[in-house]
N, C-alpha and C positions, 0 to 999 in steps of 0.2 A: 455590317462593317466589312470593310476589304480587308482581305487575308495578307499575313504580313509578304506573302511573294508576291499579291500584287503591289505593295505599296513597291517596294522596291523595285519592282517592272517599273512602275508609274514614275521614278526616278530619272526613268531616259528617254522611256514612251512619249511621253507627255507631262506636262505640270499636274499635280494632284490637284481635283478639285475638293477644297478642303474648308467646305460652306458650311457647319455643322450648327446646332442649338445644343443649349446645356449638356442634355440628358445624351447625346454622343458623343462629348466630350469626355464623361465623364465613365466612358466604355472605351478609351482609346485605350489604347497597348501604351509603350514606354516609346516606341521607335514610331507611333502614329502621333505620337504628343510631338517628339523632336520634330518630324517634317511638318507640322502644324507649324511650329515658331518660326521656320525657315522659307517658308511659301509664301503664296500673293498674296499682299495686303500687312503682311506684319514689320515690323521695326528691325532692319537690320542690328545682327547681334552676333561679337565674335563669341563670346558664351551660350549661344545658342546653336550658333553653326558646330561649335567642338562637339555638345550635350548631342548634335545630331548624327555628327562622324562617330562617336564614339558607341551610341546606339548601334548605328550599321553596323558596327565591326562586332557588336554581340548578337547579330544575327546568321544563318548560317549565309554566304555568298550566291546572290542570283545573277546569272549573265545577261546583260542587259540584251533587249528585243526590242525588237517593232517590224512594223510590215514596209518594208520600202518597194514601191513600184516599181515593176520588172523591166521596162524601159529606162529607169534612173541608173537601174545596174549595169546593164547594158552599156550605159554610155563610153565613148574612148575616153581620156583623158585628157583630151584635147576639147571634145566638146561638154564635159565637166565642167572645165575651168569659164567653160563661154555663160557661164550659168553664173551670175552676181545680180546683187540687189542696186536698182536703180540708184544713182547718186542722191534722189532728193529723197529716198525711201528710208536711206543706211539710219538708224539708230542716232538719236543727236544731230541729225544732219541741220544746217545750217542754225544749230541754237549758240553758236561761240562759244562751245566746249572745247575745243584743245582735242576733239577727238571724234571720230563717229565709226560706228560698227555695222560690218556689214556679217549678217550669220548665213552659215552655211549650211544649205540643207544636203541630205543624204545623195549620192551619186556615187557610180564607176565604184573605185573602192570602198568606199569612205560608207559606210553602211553601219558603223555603231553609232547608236545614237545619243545625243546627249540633253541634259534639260538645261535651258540657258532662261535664265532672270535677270533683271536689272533692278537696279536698288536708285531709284527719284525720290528727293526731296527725304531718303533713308526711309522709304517704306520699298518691301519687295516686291515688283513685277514679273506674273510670268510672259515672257515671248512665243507667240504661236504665228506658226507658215503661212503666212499669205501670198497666194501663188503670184498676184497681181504686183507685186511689190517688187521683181524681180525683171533682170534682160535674158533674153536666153541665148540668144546671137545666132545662130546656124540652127541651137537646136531644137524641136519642136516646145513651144509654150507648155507648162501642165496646166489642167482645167483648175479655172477657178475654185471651183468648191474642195479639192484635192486638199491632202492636210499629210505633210511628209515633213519626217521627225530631223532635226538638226544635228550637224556632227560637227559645230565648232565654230570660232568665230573667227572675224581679219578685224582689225583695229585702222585704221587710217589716222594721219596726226603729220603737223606739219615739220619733216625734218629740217629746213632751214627756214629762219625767220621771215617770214613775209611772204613764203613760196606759198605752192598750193599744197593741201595734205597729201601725203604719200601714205602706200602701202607702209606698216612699222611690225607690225605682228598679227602671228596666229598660231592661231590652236587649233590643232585639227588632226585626229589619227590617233586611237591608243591617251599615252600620255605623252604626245610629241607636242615642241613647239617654237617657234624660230621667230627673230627678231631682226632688223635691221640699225645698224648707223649711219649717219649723211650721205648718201654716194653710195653705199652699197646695193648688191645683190644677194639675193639666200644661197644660204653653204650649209655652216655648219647647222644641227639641230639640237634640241636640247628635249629630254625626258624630264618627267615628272621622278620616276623609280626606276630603277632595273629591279629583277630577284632574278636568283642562280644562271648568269650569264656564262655560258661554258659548262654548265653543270652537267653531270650525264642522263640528270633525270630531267633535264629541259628546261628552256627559261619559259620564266612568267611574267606577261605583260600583262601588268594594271593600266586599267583607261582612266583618264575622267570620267564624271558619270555626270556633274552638276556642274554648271557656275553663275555665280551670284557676282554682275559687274556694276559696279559704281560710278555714278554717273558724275563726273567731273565738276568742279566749279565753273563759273563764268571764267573762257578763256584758261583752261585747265592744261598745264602742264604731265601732269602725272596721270594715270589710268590706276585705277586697284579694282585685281579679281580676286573674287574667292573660291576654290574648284575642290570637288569630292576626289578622291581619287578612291577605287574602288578592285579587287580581286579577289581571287580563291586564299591568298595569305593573309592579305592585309587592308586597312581602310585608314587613309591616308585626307586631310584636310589643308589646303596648303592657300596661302595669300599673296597675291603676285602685286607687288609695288613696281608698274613702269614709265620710266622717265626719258623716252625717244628725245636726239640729240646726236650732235656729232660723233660722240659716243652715246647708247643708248644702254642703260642702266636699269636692272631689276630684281630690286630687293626680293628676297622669297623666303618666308616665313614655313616649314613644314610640322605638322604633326602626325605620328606614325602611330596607328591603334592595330596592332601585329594579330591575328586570328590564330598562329603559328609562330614556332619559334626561329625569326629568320635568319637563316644562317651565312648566305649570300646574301648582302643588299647592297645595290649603288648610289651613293646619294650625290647629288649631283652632275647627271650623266651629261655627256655629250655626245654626236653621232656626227660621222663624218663619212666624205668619200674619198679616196685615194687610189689610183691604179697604178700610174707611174710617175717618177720624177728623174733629175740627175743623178739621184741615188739608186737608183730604183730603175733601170731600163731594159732588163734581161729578158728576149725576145718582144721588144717593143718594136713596130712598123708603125712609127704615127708622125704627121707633120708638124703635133705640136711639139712645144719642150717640156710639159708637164701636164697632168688632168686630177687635182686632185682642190679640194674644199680644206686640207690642211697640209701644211709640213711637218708635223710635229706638236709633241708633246713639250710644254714651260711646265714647271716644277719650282716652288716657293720653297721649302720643307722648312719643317719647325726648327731647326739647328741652323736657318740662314743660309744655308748653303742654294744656288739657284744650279738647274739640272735642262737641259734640252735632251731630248730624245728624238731625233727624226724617225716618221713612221714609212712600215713600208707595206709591199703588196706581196706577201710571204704565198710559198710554197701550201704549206699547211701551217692550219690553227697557231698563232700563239698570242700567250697572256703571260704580260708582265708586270709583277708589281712592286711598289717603291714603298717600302715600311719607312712610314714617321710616326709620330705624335705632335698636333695641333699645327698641322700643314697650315701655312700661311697665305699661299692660292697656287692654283696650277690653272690650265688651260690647254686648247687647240686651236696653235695660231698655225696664221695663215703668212708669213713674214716676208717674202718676196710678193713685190707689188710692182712688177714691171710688166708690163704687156706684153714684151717680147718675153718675156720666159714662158708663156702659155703660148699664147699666137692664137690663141681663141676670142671673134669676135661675137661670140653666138654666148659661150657659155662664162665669160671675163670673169675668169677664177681671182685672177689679182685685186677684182671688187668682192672677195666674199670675206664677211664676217672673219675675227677670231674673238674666241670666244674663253673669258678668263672667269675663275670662280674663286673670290675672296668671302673664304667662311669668315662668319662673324662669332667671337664667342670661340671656344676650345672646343673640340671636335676627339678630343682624345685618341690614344691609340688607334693606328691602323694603316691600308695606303692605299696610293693611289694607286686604282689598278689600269694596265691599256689592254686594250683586246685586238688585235689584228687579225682579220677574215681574209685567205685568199678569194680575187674575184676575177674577171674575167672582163669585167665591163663598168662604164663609171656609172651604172643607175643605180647601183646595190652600195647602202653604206657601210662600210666594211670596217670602220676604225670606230671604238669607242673608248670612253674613257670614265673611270668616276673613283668618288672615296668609297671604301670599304672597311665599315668598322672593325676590328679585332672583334671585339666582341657583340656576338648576336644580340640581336632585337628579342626584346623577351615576349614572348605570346601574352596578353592581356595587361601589357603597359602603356606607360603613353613616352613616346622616345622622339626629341626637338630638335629641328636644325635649323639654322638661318645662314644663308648665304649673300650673297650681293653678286648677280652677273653682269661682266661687261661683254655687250655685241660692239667688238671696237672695232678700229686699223691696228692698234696696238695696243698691252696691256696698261692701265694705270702708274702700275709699281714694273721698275726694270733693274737687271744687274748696275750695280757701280760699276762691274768692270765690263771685260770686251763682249760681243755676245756672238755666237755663232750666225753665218748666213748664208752659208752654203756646204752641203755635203754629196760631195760625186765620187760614184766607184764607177773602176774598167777593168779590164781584165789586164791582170800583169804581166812582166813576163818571166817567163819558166814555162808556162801554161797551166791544163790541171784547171782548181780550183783556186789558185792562185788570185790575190783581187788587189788591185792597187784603191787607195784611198785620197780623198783629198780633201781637209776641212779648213775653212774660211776664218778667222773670227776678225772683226773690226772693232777700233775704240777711236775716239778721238786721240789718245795718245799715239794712236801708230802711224801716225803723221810725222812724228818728230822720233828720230832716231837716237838722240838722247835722251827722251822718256822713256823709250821703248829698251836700252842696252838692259842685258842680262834676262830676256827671256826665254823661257825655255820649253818646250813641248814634253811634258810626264804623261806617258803613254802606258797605261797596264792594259792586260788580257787576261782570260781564262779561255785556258784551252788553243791548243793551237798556237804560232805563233808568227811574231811581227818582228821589221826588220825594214832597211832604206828609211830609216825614219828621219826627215827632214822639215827643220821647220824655219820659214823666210818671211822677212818683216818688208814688206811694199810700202813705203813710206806716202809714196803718190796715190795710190787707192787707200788707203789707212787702212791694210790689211795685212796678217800676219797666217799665211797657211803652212798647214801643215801636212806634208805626204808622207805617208809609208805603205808598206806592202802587208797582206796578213795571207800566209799559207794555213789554212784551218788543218792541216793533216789531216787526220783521221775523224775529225772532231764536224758532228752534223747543227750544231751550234757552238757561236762565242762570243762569248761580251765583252766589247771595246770598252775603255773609261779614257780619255784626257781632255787634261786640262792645260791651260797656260801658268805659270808659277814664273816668281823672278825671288829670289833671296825667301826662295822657302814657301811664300807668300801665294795664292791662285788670284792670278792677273785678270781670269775670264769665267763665265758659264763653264760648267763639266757638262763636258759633250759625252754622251751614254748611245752603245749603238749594240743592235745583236744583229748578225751575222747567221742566215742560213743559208742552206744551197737553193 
């Protein structure tokens, strides 16, 4: 019988062959029985896949392996990508599923491996490399009989009716994984987990290790995965419901089997790039007007209240988080959609994703936290975002979240009132550190100047202070901005708060902004 570190090697190496009689059956472990129920040939089973996470997570953690050919490593990333599975090869191809997959084998970075299955007719298949099956374009063919282990799948699916399938998703890297809606391009990206992001003793990236994908109905709208997700803390089971569309939609069921008791976790991450914007231009030399995959942080919180945060590209480290109880949804939108604000025809930022997470079910205490990484260049994602429970994950419980992501243009759910669209600083004058400001918000009311009488700009700070505070309602653009100046004094951070109010009342989003040098 194989030792339990191989079975769990064999979890990403390779499908287990798991052809046994009786009398080896009846010698299996606990964690040799669970991948029995879960591999080729058996009856998909959400009771089965848990009994087998749950196992894992009582074994001690093995890093997944395999041998990837030294040439695949090698390769740039350029001729990585030239490496895809023939159109009539892809998974479901031409059966009127609503979808066909194409999986991706090991290359350039991309060297964890993972075990991918498919679940026909609801029994489970394993998928094995066939080198034949594949275009390699520029770069040298691998020989046939070659057997090189997978790190993730692309999904194709047609986003407009009657079109042809487009690229909609994939999984590939760690627990990464990004999605498109109509007309889009990839931006932002989305994880399975974070653990101790910012912590001193180092973050921990969980991968997938498995996924068990479902093979659509005739002319199938929806895709359902089921994916291991696997670490030194924790072992995590999660089920991806997605439905590609104008907006493309993905229910996600997760279950957390903690090895430790985790004290940091993100549940619901997203990852983004940001280097400069109108807010944000402090020694910029660039032709465009912007390079970044978001603007900002949207905030739901449990209390109703809605919150914008534009991000920036900070000096040094910062993390800030927004305490609620049963956040209603937040996100990383992308809200300026005009060509000219980028002027990028290569990288059409104003086509990327934003990306909102309406938890389903009460999530209890805790908040949303942001991460800002100074960077230097737009390859490195530097912004992230996700919920963080108050209270820790217990070591050897089972702890449930379900969410619903939108890959949109815009969120589902939006303020009743004005919403923020634009934030620019300059330098003021007096000089110094001195910074002039300037926020945007727009409503359908600010059209009409007798909708709009008695509003008012409520401007607080901490630390530091502000002054020149003016706020003008443009009837003809239906927009109401607000300028003022904020000298930080002495002060190496400060936290801006306004809002728009009329008779007491907040007429708009609270615009939340932190200030460093």
């Amino acid at each position: 019988m194989p030792s339990r570190r191989d079975l769990l090697a064999s979890l990403i190496a390779a499908p287990a062959a798991l052809t046994l009689n009786r009398g080896a059956l009846a010698q299996q472990t606990p964690l040799q029985a669970a991948l029995a129920a879960v591999s080729d040939g058996q009856a998909i089973s959400r009771d089965a896949l848990l009994a087998f996470a749950r196992e894992v997570s009582r074994n001690p953690y093995q890093a997944p392996r395999a041998d990837v050919p030294r040439a695949l490593q090698q390769l740039s990333l350029d001729q990585y990508r030239q490496i895809r599975m023939k159109p009539d090869q892809r998974v479901w191809a031409g059966e009127n599923r609503g979808f066909a997959l194409d999986l991706l084998p090991a290359g350039n970075v991309f060297t964890t491996p993972v075990t991918i299955r498919t679940v026909d007719g609801g029994i489970i298949r394993d998928k094995r490399f066939q080198a034949d099956q594949y275009d390699y374009g520029q770069t040298p063919p691998l020989p046939a009989e070659i057997q090189v282990p997978y790190t993730g799948f692309r999904a194709y699916a047609a986003l407009s009716s009657g079109m042809p399938a487009d690229e909609a998703l994939v999984f590939q890297g760690a627990s990464l994984f990004r999605a498109l809606a109509r007309g889009q391009v990839f931006g932002v990206m989305a994880r399975g987990l974070t653990l101790n992001v910012a912590e001193a003793q180092g973050e921990e990236f969980p991968a997938f290790r498995s996924f068990w994908i479902e093979r659509p109905g005739p002319g199938g709208t929806s895709l359902v995965a089921h994916a291991l997700l696997d670490s030194d803390s924790v072992t995590g089971l999660y089920r991806f419901a997605i439905r590609p569309g104008e907006s493309t939609v993905c229910d996600v069921e997760v279950t957390l089997f903690p090895r430790n008791d985790l004290q940091h976790v993100g549940i619901a991450p997203m990852t983004a790039n940001y280097l400069f914007a109108p807010n944000d231009r402090a020694n910029v030399d660039d032709v465009r007007g912007g390079v970044h995959d978001t603007q900002g942080l949207q905030i739901w919180n449990g209390n109703g209240e809605w919150i914008w945060r534009p991000v920036t590209n900070p000096e040094t480290l910062q993390v800030s988080g927004f305490v609620d109880q049963n956040p209603r949804g937040f996100g990383l939108l992308q809200r300026d959609r005009r060509f000219e604000a980028f002027n990028d025809l290569d990288a059409r930022f104003e086509r990327r994703p934003s990306v909102w997470i309406e938890p389903l079910g009460d999530w209890g205490q805790g908040q949303v936290q942001l991460v800002e990484i100074p960077v230097n260049d737009e390859l490195n994602r530097n912004i992230l975002a996700y919920w963080r429970p108050r209270t820790p994950l217990a070591r050897g419980g089972e702890h449930m979240f379900t969410y619903r992501m939108h890959w949109c243009w815009a969120p589902p759910e939006r303020p009743p009132t004005a919403l923020v669209v634009a934030t620019r600083t300059g330098r003021a004058q007096g000089g110094g550190r001195r910074r002039r400001f300037l926020v945007d918000f727009t409503a359908e009311d600010f059209g009409d100047r007798e909708k709009s009488a008695g509003l008012r700009a409520n401007l607080t700070n901490q630390r530091g202070r502000v002054g020149n505070i003016d706020g003008r309602l443009v009837p003809d653009l239906k927009l109401y901005r607000v300028a003022f100046d904020l000298d930080p004094e002495a002060a190496n951070q400060v936290e801006l708060r306004l809002v728009l109010e009329k008779d007491g009342q907040p007429q708009s989003e609270t615009w939340l902004y932190r200030w460093t040098p």
